[in-house]
PDB file of N, CA, C, O and CB in Angstrom:
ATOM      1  N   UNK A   1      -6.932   3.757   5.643  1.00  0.00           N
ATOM      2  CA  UNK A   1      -7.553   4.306   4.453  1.00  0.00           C
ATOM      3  C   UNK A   1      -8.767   3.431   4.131  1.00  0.00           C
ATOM      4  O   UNK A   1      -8.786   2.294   4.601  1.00  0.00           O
ATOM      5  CB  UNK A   1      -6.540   4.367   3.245  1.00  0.00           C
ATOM      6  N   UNK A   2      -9.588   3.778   3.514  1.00  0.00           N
ATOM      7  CA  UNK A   2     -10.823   3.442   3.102  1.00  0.00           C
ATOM      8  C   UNK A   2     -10.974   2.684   1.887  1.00  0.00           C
ATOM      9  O   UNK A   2     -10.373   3.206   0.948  1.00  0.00           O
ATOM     10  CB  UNK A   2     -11.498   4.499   3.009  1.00  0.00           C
ATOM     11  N   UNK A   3     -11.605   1.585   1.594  1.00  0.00           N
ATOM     12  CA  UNK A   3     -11.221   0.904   0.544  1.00  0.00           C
ATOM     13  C   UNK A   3     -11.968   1.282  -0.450  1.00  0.00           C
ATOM     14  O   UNK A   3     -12.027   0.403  -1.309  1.00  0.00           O
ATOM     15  CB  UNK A   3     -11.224  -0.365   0.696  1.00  0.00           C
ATOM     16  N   UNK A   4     -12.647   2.347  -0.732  1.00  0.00           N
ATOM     17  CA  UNK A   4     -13.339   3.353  -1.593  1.00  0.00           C
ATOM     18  C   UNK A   4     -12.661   4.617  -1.885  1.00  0.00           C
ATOM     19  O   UNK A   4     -13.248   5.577  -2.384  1.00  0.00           O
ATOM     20  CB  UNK A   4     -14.561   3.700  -1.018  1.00  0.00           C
ATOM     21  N   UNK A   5     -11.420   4.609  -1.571  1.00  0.00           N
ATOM     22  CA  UNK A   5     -10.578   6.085  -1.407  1.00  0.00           C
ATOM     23  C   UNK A   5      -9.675   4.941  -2.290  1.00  0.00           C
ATOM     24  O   UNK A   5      -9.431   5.417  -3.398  1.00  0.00           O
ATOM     25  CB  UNK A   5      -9.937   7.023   0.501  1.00  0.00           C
ATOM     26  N   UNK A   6      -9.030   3.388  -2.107  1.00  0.00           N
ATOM     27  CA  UNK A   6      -8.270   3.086  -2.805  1.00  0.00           C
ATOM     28  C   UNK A   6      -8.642   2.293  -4.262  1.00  0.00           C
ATOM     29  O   UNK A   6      -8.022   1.876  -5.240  1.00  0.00           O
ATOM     30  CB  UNK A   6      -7.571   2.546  -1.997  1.00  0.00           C
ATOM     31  N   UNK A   7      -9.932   2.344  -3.826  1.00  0.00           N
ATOM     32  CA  UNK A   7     -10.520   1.691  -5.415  1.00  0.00           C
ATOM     33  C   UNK A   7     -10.812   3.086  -6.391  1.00  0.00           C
ATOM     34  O   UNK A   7     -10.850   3.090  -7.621  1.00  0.00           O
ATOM     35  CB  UNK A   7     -12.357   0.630  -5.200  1.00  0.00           C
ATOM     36  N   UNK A   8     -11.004   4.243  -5.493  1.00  0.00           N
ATOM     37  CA  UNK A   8     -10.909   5.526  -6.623  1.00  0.00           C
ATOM     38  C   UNK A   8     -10.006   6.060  -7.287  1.00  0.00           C
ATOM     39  O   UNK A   8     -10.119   6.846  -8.228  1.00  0.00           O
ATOM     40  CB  UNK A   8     -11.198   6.523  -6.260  1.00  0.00           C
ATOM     41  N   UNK A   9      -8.708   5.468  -6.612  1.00  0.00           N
ATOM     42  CA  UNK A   9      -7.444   5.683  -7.222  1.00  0.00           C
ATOM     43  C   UNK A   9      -6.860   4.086  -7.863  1.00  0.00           C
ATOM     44  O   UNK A   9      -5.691   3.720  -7.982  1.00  0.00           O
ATOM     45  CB  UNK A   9      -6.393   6.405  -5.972  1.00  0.00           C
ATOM     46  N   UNK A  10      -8.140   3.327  -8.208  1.00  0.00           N
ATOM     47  CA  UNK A  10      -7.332   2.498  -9.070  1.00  0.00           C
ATOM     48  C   UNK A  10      -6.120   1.314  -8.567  1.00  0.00           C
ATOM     49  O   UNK A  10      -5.649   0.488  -9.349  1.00  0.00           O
ATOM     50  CB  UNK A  10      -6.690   3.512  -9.859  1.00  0.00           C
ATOM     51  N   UNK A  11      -5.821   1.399  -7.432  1.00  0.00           N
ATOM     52  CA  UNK A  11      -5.609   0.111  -6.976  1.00  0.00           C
ATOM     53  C   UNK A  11      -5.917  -1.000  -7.002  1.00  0.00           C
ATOM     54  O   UNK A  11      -7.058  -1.158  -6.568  1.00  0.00           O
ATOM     55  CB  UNK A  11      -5.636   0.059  -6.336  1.00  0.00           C
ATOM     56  N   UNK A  12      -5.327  -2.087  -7.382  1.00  0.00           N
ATOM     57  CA  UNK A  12      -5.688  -3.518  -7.693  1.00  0.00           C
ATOM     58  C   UNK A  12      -5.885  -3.880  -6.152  1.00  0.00           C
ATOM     59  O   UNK A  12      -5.291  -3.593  -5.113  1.00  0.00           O
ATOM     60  CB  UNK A  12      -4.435  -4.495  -8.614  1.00  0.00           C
ATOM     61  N   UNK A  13      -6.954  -4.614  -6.479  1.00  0.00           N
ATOM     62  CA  UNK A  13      -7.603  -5.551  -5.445  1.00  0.00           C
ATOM     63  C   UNK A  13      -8.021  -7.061  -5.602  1.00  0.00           C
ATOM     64  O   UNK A  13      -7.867  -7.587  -6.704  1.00  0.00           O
ATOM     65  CB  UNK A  13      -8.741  -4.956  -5.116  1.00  0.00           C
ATOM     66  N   UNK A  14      -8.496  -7.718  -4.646  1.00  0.00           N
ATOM     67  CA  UNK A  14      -9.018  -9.273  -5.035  1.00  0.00           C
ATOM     68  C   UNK A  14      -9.859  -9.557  -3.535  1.00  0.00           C
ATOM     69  O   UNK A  14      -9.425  -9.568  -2.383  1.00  0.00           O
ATOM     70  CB  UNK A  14      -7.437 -10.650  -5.390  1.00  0.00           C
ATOM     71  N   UNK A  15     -11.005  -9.739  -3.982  1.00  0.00           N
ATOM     72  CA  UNK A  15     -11.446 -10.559  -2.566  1.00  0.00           C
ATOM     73  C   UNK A  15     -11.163 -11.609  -2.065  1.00  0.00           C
ATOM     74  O   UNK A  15     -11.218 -12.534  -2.875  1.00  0.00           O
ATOM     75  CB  UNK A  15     -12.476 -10.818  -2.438  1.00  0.00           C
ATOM     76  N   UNK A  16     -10.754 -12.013  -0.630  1.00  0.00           N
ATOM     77  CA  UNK A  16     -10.649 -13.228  -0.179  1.00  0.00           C
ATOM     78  C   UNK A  16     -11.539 -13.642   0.891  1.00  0.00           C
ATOM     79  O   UNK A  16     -11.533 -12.961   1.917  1.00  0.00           O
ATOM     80  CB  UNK A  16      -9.458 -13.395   0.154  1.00  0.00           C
ATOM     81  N   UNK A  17     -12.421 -14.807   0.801  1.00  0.00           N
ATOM     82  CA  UNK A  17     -13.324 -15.136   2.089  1.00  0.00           C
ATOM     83  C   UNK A  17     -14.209 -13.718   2.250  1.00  0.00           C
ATOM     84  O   UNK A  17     -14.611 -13.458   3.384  1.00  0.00           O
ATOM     85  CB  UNK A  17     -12.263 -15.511   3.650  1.00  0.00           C
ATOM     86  N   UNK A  18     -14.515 -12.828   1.201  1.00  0.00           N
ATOM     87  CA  UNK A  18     -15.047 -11.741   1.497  1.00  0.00           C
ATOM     88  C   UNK A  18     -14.613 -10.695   2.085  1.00  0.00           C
ATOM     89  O   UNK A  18     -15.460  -9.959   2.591  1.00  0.00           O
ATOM     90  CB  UNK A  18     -15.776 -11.946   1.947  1.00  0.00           C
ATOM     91  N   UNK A  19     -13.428 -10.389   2.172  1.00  0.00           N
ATOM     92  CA  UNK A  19     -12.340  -9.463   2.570  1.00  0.00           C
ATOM     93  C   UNK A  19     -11.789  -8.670   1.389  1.00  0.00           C
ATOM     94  O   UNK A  19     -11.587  -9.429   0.441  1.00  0.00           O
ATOM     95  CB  UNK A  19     -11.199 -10.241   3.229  1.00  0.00           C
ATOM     96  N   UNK A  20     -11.512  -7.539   1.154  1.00  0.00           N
ATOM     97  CA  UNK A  20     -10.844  -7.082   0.034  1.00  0.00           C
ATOM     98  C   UNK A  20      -9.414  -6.872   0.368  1.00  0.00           C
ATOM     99  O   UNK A  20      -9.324  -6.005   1.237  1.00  0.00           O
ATOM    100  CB  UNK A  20     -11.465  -5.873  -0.484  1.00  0.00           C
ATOM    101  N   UNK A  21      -8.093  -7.411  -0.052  1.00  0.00           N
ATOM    102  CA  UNK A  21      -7.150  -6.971   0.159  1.00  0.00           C
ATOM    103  C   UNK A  21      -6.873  -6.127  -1.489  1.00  0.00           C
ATOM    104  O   UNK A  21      -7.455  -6.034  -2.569  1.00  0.00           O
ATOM    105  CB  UNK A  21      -6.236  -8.117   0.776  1.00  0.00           C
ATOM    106  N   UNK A  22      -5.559  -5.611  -0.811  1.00  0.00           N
ATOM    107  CA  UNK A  22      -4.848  -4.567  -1.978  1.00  0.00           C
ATOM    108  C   UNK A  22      -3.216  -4.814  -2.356  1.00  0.00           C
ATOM    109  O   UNK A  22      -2.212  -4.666  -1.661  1.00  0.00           O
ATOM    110  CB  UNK A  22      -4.929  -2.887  -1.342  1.00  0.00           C
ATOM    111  N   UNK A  23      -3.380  -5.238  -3.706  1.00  0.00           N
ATOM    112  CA  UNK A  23      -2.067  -5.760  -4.026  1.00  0.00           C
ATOM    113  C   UNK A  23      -0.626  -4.176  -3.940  1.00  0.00           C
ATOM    114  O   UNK A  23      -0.597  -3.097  -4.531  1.00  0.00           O
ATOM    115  CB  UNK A  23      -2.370  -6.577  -5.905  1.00  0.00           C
ATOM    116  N   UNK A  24       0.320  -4.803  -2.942  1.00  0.00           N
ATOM    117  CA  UNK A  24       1.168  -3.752  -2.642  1.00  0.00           C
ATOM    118  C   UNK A  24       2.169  -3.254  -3.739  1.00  0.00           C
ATOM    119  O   UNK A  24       2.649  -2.121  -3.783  1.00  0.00           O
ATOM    120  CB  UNK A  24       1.867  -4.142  -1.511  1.00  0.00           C
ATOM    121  N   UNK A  25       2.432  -4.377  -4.706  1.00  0.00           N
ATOM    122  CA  UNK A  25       3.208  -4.438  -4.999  1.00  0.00           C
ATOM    123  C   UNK A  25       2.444  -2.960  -6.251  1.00  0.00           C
ATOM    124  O   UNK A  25       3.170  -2.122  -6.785  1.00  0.00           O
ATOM    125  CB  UNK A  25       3.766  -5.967  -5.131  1.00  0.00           C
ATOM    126  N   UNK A  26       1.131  -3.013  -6.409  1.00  0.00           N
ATOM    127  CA  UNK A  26       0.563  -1.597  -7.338  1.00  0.00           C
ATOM    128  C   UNK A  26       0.761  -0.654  -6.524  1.00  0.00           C
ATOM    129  O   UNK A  26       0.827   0.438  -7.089  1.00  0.00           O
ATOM    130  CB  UNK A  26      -1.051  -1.464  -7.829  1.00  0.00           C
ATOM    131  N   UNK A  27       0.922  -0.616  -5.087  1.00  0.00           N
ATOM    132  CA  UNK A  27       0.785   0.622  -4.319  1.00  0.00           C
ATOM    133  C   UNK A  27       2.341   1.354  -4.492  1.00  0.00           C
ATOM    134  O   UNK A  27       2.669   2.532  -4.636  1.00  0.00           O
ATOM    135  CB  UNK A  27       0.319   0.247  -2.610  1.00  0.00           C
ATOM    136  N   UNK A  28       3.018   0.261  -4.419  1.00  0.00           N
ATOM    137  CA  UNK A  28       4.399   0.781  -4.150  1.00  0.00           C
ATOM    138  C   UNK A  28       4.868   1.336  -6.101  1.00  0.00           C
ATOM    139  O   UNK A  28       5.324   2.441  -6.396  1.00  0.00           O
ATOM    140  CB  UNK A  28       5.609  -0.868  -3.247  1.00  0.00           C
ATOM    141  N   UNK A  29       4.670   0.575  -6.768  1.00  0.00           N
ATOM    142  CA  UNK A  29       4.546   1.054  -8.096  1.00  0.00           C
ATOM    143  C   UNK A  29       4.249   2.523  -9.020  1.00  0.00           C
ATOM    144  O   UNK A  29       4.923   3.113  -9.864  1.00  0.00           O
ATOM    145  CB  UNK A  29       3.757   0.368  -8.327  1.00  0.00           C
ATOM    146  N   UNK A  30       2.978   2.767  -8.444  1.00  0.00           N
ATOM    147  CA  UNK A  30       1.802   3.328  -8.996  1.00  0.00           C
ATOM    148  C   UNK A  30       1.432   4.559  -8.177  1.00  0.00           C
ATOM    149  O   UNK A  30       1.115   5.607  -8.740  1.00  0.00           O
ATOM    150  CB  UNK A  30       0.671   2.300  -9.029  1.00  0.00           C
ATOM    151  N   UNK A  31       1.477   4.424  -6.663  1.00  0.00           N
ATOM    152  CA  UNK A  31       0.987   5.323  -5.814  1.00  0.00           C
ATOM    153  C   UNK A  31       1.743   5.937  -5.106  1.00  0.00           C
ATOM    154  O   UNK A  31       1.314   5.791  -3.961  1.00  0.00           O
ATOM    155  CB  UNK A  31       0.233   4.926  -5.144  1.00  0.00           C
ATOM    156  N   UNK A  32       2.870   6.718  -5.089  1.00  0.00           N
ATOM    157  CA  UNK A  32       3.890   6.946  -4.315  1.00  0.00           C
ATOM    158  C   UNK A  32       3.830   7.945  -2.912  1.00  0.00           C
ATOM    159  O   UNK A  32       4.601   8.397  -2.065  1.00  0.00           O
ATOM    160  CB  UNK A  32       4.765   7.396  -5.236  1.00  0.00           C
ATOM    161  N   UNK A  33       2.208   7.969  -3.306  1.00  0.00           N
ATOM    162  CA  UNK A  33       1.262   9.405  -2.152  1.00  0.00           C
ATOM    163  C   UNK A  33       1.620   7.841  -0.642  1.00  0.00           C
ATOM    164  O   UNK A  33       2.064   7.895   0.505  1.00  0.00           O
ATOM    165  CB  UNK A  33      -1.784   9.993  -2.875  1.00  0.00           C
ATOM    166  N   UNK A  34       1.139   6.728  -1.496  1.00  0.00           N
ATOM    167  CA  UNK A  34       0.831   6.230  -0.352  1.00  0.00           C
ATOM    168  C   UNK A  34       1.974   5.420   0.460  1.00  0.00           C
ATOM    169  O   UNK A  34       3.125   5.480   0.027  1.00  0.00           O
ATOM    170  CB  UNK A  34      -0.265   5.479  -0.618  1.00  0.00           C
ATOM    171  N   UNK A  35       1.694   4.658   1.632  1.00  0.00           N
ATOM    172  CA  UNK A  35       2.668   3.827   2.129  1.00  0.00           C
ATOM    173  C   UNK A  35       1.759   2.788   2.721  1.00  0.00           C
ATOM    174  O   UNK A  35       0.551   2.911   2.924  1.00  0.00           O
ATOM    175  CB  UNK A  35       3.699   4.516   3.120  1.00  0.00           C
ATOM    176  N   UNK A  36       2.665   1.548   3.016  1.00  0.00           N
ATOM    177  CA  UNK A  36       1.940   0.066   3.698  1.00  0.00           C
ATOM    178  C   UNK A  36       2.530   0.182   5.192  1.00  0.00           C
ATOM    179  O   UNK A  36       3.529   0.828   5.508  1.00  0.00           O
ATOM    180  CB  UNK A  36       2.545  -1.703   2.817  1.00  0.00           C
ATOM    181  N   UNK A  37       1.829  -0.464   5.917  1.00  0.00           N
ATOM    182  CA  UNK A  37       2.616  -0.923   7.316  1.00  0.00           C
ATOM    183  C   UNK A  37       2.855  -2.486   7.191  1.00  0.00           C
ATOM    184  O   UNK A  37       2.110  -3.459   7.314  1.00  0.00           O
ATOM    185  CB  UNK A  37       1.626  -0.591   8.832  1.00  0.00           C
ATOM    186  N   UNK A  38       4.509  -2.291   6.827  1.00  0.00           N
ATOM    187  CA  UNK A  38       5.109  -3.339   6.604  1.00  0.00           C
ATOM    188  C   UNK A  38       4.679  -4.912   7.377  1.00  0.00           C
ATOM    189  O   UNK A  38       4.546  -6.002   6.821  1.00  0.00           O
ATOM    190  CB  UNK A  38       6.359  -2.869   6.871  1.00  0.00           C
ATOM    191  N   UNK A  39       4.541  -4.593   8.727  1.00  0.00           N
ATOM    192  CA  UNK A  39       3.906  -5.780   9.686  1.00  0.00           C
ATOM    193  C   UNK A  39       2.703  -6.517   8.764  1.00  0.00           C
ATOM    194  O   UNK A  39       2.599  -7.740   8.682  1.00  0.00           O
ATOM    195  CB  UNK A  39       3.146  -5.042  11.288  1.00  0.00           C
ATOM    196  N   UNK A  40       1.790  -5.534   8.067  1.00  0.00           N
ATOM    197  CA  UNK A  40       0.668  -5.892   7.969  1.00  0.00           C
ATOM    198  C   UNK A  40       0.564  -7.188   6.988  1.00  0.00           C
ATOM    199  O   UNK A  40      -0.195  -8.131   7.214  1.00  0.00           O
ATOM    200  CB  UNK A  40      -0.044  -4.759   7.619  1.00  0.00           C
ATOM    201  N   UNK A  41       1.569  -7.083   5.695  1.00  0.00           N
ATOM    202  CA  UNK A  41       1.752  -7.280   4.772  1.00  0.00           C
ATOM    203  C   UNK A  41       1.008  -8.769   4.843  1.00  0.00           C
ATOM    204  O   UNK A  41       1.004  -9.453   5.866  1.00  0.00           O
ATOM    205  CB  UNK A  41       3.067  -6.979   4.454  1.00  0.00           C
ATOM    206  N   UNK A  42       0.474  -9.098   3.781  1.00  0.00           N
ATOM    207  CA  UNK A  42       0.035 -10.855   3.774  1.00  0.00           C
ATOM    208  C   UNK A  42       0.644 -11.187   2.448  1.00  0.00           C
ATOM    209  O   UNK A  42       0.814 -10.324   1.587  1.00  0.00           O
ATOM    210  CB  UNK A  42      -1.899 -11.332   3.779  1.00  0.00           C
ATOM    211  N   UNK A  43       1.085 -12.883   2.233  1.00  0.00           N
ATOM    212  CA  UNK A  43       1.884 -12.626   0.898  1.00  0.00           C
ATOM    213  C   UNK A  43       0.677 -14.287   0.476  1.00  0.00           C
ATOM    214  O   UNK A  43       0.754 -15.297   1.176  1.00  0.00           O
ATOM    215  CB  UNK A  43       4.348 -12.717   0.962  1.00  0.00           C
ATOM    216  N   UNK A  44      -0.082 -14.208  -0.467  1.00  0.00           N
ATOM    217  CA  UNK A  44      -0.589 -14.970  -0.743  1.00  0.00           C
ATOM    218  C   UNK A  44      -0.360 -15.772  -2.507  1.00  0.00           C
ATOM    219  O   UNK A  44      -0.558 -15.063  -3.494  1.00  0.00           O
ATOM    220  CB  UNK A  44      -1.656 -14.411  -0.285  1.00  0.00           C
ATOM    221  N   UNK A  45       0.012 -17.083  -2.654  1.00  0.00           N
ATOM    222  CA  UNK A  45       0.454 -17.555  -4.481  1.00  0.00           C
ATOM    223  C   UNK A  45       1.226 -16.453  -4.631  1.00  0.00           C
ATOM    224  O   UNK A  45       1.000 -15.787  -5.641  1.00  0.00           O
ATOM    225  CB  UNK A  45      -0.927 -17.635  -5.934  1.00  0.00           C
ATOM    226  N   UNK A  46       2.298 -15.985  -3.706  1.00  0.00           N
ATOM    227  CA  UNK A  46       3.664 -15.262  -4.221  1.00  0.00           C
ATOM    228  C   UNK A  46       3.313 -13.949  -4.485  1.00  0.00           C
ATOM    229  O   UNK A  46       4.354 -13.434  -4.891  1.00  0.00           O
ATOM    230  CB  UNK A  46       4.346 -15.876  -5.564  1.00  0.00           C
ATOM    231  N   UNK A  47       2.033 -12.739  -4.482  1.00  0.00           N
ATOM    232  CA  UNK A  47       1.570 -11.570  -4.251  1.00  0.00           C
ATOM    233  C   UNK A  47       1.193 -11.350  -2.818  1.00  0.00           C
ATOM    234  O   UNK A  47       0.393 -11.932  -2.086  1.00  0.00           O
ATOM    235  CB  UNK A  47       0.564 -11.361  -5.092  1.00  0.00           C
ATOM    236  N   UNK A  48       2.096 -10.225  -2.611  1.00  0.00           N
ATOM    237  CA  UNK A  48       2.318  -9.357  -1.162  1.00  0.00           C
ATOM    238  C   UNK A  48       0.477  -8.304  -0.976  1.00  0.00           C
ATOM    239  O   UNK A  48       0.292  -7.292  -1.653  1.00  0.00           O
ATOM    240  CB  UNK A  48       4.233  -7.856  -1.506  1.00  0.00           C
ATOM    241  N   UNK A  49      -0.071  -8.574  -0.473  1.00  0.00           N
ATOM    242  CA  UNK A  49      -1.334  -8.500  -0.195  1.00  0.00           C
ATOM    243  C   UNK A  49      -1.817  -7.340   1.179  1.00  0.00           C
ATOM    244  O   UNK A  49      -1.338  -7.630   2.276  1.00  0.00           O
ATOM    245  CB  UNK A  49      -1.662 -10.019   0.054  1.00  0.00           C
ATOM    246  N   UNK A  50      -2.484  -6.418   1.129  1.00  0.00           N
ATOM    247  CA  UNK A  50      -2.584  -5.661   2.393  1.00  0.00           C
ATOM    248  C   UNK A  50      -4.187  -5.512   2.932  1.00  0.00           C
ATOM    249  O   UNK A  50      -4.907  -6.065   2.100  1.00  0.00           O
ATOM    250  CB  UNK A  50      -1.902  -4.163   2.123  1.00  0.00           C
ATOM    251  N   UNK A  51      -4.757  -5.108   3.732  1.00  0.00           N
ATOM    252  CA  UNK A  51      -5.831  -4.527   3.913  1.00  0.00           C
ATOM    253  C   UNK A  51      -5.803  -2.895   4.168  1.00  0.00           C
ATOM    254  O   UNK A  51      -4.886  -2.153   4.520  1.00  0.00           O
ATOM    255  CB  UNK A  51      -6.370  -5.242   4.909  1.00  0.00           C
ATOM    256  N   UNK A  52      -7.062  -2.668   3.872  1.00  0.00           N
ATOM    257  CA  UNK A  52      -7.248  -0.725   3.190  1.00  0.00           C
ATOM    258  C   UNK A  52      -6.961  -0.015   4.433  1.00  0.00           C
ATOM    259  O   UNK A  52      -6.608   1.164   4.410  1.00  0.00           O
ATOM    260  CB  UNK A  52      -9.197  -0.025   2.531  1.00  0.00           C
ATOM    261  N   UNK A  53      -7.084  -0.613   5.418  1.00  0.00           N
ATOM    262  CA  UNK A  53      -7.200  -0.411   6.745  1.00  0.00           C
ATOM    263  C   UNK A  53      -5.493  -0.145   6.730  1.00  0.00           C
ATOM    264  O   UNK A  53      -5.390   1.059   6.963  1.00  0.00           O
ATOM    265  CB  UNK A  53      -7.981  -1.759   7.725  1.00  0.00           C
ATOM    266  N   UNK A  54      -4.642  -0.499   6.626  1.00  0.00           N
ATOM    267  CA  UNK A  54      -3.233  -0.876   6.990  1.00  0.00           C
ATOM    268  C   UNK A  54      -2.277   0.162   5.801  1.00  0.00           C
ATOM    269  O   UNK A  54      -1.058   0.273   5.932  1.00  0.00           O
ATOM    270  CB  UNK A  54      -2.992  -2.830   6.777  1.00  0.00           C
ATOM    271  N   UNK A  55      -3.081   0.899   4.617  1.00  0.00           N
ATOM    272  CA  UNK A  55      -2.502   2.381   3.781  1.00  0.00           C
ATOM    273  C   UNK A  55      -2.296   2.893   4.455  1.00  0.00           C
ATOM    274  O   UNK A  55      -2.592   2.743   5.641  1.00  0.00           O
ATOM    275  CB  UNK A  55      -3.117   3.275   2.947  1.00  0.00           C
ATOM    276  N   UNK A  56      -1.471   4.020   3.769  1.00  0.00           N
ATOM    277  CA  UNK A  56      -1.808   5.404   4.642  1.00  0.00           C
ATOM    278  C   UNK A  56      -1.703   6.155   3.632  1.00  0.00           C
ATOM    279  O   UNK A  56      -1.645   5.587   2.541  1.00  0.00           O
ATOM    280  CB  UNK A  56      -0.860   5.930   5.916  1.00  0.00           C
ATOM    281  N   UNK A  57      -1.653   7.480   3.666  1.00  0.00           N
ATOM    282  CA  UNK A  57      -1.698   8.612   2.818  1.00  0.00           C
ATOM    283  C   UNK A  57       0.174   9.226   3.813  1.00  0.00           C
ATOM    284  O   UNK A  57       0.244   9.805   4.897  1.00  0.00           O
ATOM    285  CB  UNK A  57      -3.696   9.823   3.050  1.00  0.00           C
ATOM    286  N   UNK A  58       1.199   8.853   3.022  1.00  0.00           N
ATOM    287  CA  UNK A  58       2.445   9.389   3.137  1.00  0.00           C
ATOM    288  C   UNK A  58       2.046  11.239   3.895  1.00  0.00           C
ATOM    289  O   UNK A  58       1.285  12.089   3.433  1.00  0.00           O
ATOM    290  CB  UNK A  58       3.255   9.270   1.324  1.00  0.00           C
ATOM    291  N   UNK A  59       2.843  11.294   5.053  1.00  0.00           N
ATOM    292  CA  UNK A  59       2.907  12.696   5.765  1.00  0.00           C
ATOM    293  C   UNK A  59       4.063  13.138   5.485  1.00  0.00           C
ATOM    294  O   UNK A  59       5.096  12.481   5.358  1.00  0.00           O
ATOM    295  CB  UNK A  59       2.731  12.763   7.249  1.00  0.00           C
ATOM    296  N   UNK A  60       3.845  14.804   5.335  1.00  0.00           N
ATOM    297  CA  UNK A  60       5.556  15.783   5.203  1.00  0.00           C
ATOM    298  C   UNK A  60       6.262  14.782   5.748  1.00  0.00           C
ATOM    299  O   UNK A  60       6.654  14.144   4.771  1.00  0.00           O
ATOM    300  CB  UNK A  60       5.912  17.478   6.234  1.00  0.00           C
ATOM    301  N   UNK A  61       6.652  14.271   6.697  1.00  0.00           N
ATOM    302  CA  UNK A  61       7.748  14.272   7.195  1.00  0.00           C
ATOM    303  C   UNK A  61       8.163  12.836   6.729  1.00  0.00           C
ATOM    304  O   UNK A  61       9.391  12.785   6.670  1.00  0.00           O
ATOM    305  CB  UNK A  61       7.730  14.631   8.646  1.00  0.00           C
ATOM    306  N   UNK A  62       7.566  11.634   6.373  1.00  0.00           N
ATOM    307  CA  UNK A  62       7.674  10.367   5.659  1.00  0.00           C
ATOM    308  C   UNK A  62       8.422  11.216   4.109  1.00  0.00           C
ATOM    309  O   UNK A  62       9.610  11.167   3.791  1.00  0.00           O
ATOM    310  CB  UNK A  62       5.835   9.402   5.485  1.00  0.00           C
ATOM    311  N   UNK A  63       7.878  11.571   3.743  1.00  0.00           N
ATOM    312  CA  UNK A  63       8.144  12.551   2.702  1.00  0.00           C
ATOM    313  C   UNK A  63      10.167  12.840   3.172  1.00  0.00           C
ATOM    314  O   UNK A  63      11.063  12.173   2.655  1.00  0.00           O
ATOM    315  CB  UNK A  63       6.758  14.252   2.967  1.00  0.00           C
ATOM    316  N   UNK A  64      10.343  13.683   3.959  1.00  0.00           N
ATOM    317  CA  UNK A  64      11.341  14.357   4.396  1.00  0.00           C
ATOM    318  C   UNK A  64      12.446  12.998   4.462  1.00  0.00           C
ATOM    319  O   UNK A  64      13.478  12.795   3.821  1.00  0.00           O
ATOM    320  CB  UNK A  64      10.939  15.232   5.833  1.00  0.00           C
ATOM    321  N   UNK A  65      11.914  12.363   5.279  1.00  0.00           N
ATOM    322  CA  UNK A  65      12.944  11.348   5.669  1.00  0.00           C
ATOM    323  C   UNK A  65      13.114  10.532   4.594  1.00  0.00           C
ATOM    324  O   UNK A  65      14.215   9.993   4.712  1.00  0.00           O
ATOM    325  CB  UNK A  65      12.615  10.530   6.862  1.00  0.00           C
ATOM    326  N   UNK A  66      12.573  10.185   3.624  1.00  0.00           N
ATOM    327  CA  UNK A  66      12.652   9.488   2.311  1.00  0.00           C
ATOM    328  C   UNK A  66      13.743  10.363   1.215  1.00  0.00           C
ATOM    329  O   UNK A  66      14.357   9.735   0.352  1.00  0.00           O
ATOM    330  CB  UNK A  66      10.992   9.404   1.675  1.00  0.00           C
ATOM    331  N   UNK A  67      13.870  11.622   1.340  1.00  0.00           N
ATOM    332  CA  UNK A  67      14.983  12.571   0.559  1.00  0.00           C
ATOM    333  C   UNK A  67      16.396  12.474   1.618  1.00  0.00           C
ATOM    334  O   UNK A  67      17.527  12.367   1.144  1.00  0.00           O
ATOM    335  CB  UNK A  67      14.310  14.494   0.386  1.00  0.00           C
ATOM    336  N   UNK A  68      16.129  12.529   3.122  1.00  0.00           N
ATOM    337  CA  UNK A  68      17.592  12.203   3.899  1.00  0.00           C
ATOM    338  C   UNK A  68      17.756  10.773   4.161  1.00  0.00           C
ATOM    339  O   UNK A  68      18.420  10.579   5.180  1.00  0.00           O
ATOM    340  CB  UNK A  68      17.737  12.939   5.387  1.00  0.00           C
ATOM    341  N   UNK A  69      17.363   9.707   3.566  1.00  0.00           N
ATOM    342  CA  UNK A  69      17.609   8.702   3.251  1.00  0.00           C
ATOM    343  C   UNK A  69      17.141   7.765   2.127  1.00  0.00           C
ATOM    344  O   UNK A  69      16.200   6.977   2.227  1.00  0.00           O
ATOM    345  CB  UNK A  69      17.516   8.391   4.088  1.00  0.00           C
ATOM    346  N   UNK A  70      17.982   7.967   0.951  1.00  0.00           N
ATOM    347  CA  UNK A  70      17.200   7.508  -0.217  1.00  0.00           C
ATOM    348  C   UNK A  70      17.525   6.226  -0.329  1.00  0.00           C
ATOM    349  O   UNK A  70      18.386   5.531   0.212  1.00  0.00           O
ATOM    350  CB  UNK A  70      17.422   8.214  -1.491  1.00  0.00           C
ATOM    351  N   UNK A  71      16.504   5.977  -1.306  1.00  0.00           N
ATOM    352  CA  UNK A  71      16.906   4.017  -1.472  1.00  0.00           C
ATOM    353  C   UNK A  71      18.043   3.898  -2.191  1.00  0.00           C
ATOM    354  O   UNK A  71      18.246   4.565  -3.205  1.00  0.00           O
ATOM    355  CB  UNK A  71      15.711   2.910  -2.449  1.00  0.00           C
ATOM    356  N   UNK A  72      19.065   2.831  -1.603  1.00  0.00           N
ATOM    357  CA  UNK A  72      19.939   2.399  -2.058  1.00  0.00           C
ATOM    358  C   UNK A  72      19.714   0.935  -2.992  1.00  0.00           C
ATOM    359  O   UNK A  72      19.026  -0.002  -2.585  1.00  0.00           O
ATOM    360  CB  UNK A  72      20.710   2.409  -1.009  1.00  0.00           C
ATOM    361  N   UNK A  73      20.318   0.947  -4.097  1.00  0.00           N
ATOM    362  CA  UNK A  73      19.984   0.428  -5.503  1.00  0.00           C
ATOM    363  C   UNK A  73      21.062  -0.749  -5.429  1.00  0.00           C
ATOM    364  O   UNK A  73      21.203  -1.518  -6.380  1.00  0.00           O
ATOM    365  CB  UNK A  73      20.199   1.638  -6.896  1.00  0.00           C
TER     366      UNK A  73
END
């Protein structure tokens, strides 16, 4: 995803070394369209951190498999 597609929807961000990452912990919160690739994850002063590159925009079937396996609490 494009980091102009996630700053239009309001995702928290922070630059590092001139890099923009995207705090996950708003994605997973806030954005439920979207998903992270867990590998990607960077966890920096205790915030889980991603690059725009490493979103995605959730497909039917992420969708599907999230109702035949729901989170257990």
């Amino acid at each position: 995803m494009l980091n102009e597609q996630l700053k239009r929807q309001k995702v928290k961000s922070i630059m590092i070394n001139n890099i923009e990452y995207f705090d996950v912990q708003d994605i997973k919160d806030n954005h439920p369209d979207l998903k992270v690739d867990v590998d990607k994850i960077m966890h920096i002063n205790d915030t889980a951190l991603i690059k725009a590159d490493d979103v995605h925009v959730k497909t039917e079937f992420d969708k599907m498999i999230k109702q035949v396996f729901p989170k257990k609490y």
